[in-house]
matplotlib code that plots the C-alpha trace (Angstrom):
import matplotlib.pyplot as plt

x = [-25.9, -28.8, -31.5, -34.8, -38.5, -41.9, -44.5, -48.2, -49.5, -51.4, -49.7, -50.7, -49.1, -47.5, -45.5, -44.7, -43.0, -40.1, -40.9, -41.1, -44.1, -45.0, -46.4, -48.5, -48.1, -50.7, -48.8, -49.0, -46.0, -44.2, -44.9, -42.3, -40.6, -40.3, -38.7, -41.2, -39.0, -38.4, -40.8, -43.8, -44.6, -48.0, -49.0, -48.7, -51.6, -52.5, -54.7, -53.8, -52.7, -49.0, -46.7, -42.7, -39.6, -38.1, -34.9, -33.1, -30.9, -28.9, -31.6, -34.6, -36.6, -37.3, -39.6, -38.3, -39.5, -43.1, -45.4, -49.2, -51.2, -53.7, -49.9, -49.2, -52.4, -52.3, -49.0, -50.0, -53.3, -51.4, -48.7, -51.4, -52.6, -49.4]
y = [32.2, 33.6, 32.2, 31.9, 30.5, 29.8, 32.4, 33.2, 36.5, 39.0, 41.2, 44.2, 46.5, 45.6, 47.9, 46.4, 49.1, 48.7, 44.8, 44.8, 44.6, 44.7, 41.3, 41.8, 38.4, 36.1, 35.5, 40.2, 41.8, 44.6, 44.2, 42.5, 43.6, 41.8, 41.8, 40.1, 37.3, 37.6, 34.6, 35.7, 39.3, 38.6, 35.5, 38.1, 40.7, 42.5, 41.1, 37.4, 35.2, 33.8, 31.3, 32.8, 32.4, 35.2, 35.6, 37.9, 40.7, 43.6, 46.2, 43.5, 40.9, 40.3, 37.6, 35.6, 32.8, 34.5, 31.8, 32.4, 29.9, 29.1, 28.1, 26.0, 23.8, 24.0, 22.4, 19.7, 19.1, 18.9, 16.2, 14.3, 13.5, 12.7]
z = [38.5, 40.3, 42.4, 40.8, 42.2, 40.0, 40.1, 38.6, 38.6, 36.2, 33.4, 34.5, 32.4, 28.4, 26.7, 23.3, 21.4, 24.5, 24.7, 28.5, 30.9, 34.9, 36.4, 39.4, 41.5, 43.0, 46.2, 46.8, 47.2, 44.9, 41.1, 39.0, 35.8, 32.3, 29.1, 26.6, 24.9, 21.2, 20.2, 22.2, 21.3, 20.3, 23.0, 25.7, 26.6, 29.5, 32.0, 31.3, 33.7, 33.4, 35.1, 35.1, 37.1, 39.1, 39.5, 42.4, 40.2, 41.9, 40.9, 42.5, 41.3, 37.2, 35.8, 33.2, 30.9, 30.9, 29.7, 29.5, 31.7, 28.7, 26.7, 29.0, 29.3, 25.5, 25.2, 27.5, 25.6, 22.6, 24.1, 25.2, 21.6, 20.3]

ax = plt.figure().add_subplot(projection="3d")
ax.plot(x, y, z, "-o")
ax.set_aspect("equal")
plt.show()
């Protein structure tokens, strides 16, 4: 299994006819490829700030489990109610 670290950075490019995308990371460094999960086409735009793990492949880094940050407080808000 590969290694994989939590990372933020901005979508900075979204191709959705080829459900993929380029993250640009907070933390610098070269951008980061993506395939846009199944069940999130339309929660994903460009410019939007997301939280996703990166995991080391043979052809470099790719982000996975791309969750927008504004998700993520939303789920939270919403546990907090239940």
């Amino acid at each position: 299994m590969a290694n994989s670290t939590v990372g933020t950075g901005k979508i900075k490019f979204l191709d959705k006819s080829s459900n993929s995308g380029v993250i640009s990371p907070e933390s610098g460094g070269e951008d980061i490829y993506f395939e846009i999960e199944p069940s999130q086409p339309q929660l994903l735009r460009e410019g939007q700030t997301v939280q996703f793990a990166i995991e080391e492949t043979l052809t470099g880094p790719v982000a996975k489990k791309v969750v927008g940050v504004t998700q993520i407080a939303n789920r939270a808000h919403q546990r907090s109610f239940s």
